[in-house]
C-alpha positions, 0 to 999 in steps of 0.5 A: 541440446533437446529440441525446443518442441521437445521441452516440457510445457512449463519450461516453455511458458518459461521462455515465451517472448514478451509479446506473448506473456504480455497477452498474446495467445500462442501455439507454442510449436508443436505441443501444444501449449497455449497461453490463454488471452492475459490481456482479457484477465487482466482488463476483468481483473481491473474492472472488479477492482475498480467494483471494489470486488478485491478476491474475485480480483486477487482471483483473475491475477492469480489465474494470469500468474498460474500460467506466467509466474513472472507477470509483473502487473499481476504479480504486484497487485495480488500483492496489494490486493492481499494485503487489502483483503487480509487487513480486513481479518481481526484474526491474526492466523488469517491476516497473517496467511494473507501478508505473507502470500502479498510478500511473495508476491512483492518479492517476486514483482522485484525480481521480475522489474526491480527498479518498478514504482508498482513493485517498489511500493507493494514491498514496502506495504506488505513490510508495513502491513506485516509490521503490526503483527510483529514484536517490537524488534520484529517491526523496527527491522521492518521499518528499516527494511521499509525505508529503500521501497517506499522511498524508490515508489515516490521516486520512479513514480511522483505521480502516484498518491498512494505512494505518497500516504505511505511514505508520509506513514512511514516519516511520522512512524520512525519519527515517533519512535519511543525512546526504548526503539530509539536505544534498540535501533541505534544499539542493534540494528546500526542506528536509525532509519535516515531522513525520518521527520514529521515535517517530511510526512506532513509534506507527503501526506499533504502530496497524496491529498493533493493529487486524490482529493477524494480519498477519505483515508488520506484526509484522516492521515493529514488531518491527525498528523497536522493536528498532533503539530499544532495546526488544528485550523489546517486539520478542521479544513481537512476533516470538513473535506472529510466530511463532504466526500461519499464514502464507497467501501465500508473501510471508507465509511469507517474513516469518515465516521472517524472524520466526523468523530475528530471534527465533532470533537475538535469543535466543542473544544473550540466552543469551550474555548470561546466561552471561557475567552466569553467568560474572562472578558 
C-alpha cells in the first residue's frame, strides 16, 4: 500500500476529513496541498446572492466545488442558481446548457446527502425546469420523476417556503393533465403521478405564502390557482398584497406587473357585474 504522502493531490483532497472540506484550510502532509478558506467563499457567495448577484454566485460555489467536488451546500446551490439564471435566457441552446449543468450539480448533491431537503428540492426544480424544454412524453417522465423530490423537500424541511410553491406547482400541473397525458401516462408510463390534486396545491401554495409573505411570486401562483377555483374574493386579497410589496429583481418587477394586471382585470369585471346587477334592479 503507497504512502499517503505519496498520493497524488486529487486523491487527497478526495479523503480529506469533514473538518476540513467544511472549511479548514490544511497542509496535507508533506505535499503540499492546500485547501483554501471554504468558510470564506462560501459566506462571499452568500452575501452575492443575497445582492441578487447570481453568476458571480454561481462563481464563488464553483470555485469551493473545483477544490471539494463533494461540497453539498455548494453543490445544491449552483444547481438552483443554474437553473435561476439559465430560465432567464429566451434561447433555448443556452437554457438548456444551464439546466443540464443545475442537473449535475443536484445529482451529485444526492449522492453527497441523499436524505437532504436542499438536495431533494434542487433535483426536482431542475426536472421542472428541464420539463418545458421537453416534448410531451419528455415532460410527463419528468413529472413522474419529480413527485419523490419535491414530495421528500417538504418533508425533511417544513419550514422551507420554496419548497412549498414548488410542490403546490407540481399538484395543480399533474392535476391538469389533459386528457391525451392522462391516456399516455396510464398506458406508457404505469398510471399517474399519485396523490395529485388542486386542493392539495392550494394548501402548499397557500404554506409558502404564508411562511414569505414577501415573495411576489408566491402571491401570483396562489392568486391564479384560487382564482381558477372560484374563489376570486381569495385571489383579490392576494393580488392586493401583490401589489403592496416592492419588487427588487426584474423577475420580481415582472410578476407584479402580472399582479397589477390580473387585479386590474378582476376589478372591472366586478364592476361590470355590479351594473348589470344596478341595471336588473
Amino acid at each position: 500500500m503507497r504512502p499517503i504522502w505519496k498520493l497524488g493531490p486529487c486523491l487527497l483532497l478526495s479523503i480529506l476529513p469533514v473538518a476540513v472540506q467544511a472549511g479548514n484550510a490544511a497542509v496535507v502532509a508533506g505535499c503540499y496541498v492546500t485547501v483554501f478558506d471554504i468558510g470564506k467563499l462560501l459566506a462571499e457567495a452568500e452575501a452575492l446572492q443575497k445582492q441578487y448577484k447570481d453568476s458571480e454566485a454561481l462563481a464563488k460555489y464553483e470555485q469551493i466545488l473545483g477544490q471539494v467536488p463533494g461540497h453539498y451546500e455548494a453543490l445544491w446551490n449552483a444547481a438552483v442558481l443554474s437553473v435561476r439564471i439559465g430560465a432567464r435566457y429566451t434561447d433555448e441552446t443556452r437554457k438548456a446548457a444551464y439546466f443540464a449543468a443545475a442537473r449535475l450539480y443536484s445529482t451529485r448533491a444526492l449522492v453527497v446527502k441523499p436524505e437532504g431537503a436542499e438536495g431533494n428540492y434542487a433535483e426536482a426544480l431542475v426536472l421542472a425546469n428541464q420539463a418545458t424544454l421537453l416534448s410531451a412524453r419528455g415532460r410527463l417522465i419528468a413529472y413522474r420523476e419529480m413527485r419523490e423530490y419535491v414530495f421528500k423537500a417538504t418533508e425533511k424541511a417544513p419550514k422551507w417556503a420554496d419548497a412549498w410553491q414548488l410542490l403546490g406547482r407540481w399538484h395543480y400541473r399533474v392535476d391538469h393533465y389533459n386528457p391525451l397525458e392522462r391516456a399516455f401516462s396510464k398506458l406508457v408510463l404505469g398510471g399517474m403521478p399519485n396523490g395529485a390534486s388542486t386542493r392539495r396545491a392550494l394548501v402548499a401554495l397557500a404554506t409558502a405564502h404564508e411562511l414569505d409573505p414577501k415573495r411576489i411570486q408566491f402571491c401570483y401562483d396562489l392568486a391564479r390557482v384560487r382564482l381558477n377555483q372560484g374563489q376570486r374574493s381569495q385571489a383579490v386579497a392576494v393580488l392586493q398584497e401583490a401589489v403592496q410589496l416592492t419588487p427588487v429583481t426584474s423577475e420580481e418587477l415582472e410578476m407584479s406587473r402580472r399582479c397589477r394586471s390580473l387585479l386590474m382585470q378582476l376589478n372591472r369585471q366586478m364592476l361590470r357585474q355590479l351594473h348589470r346587477k344596478i341595471k336588473a334592479t
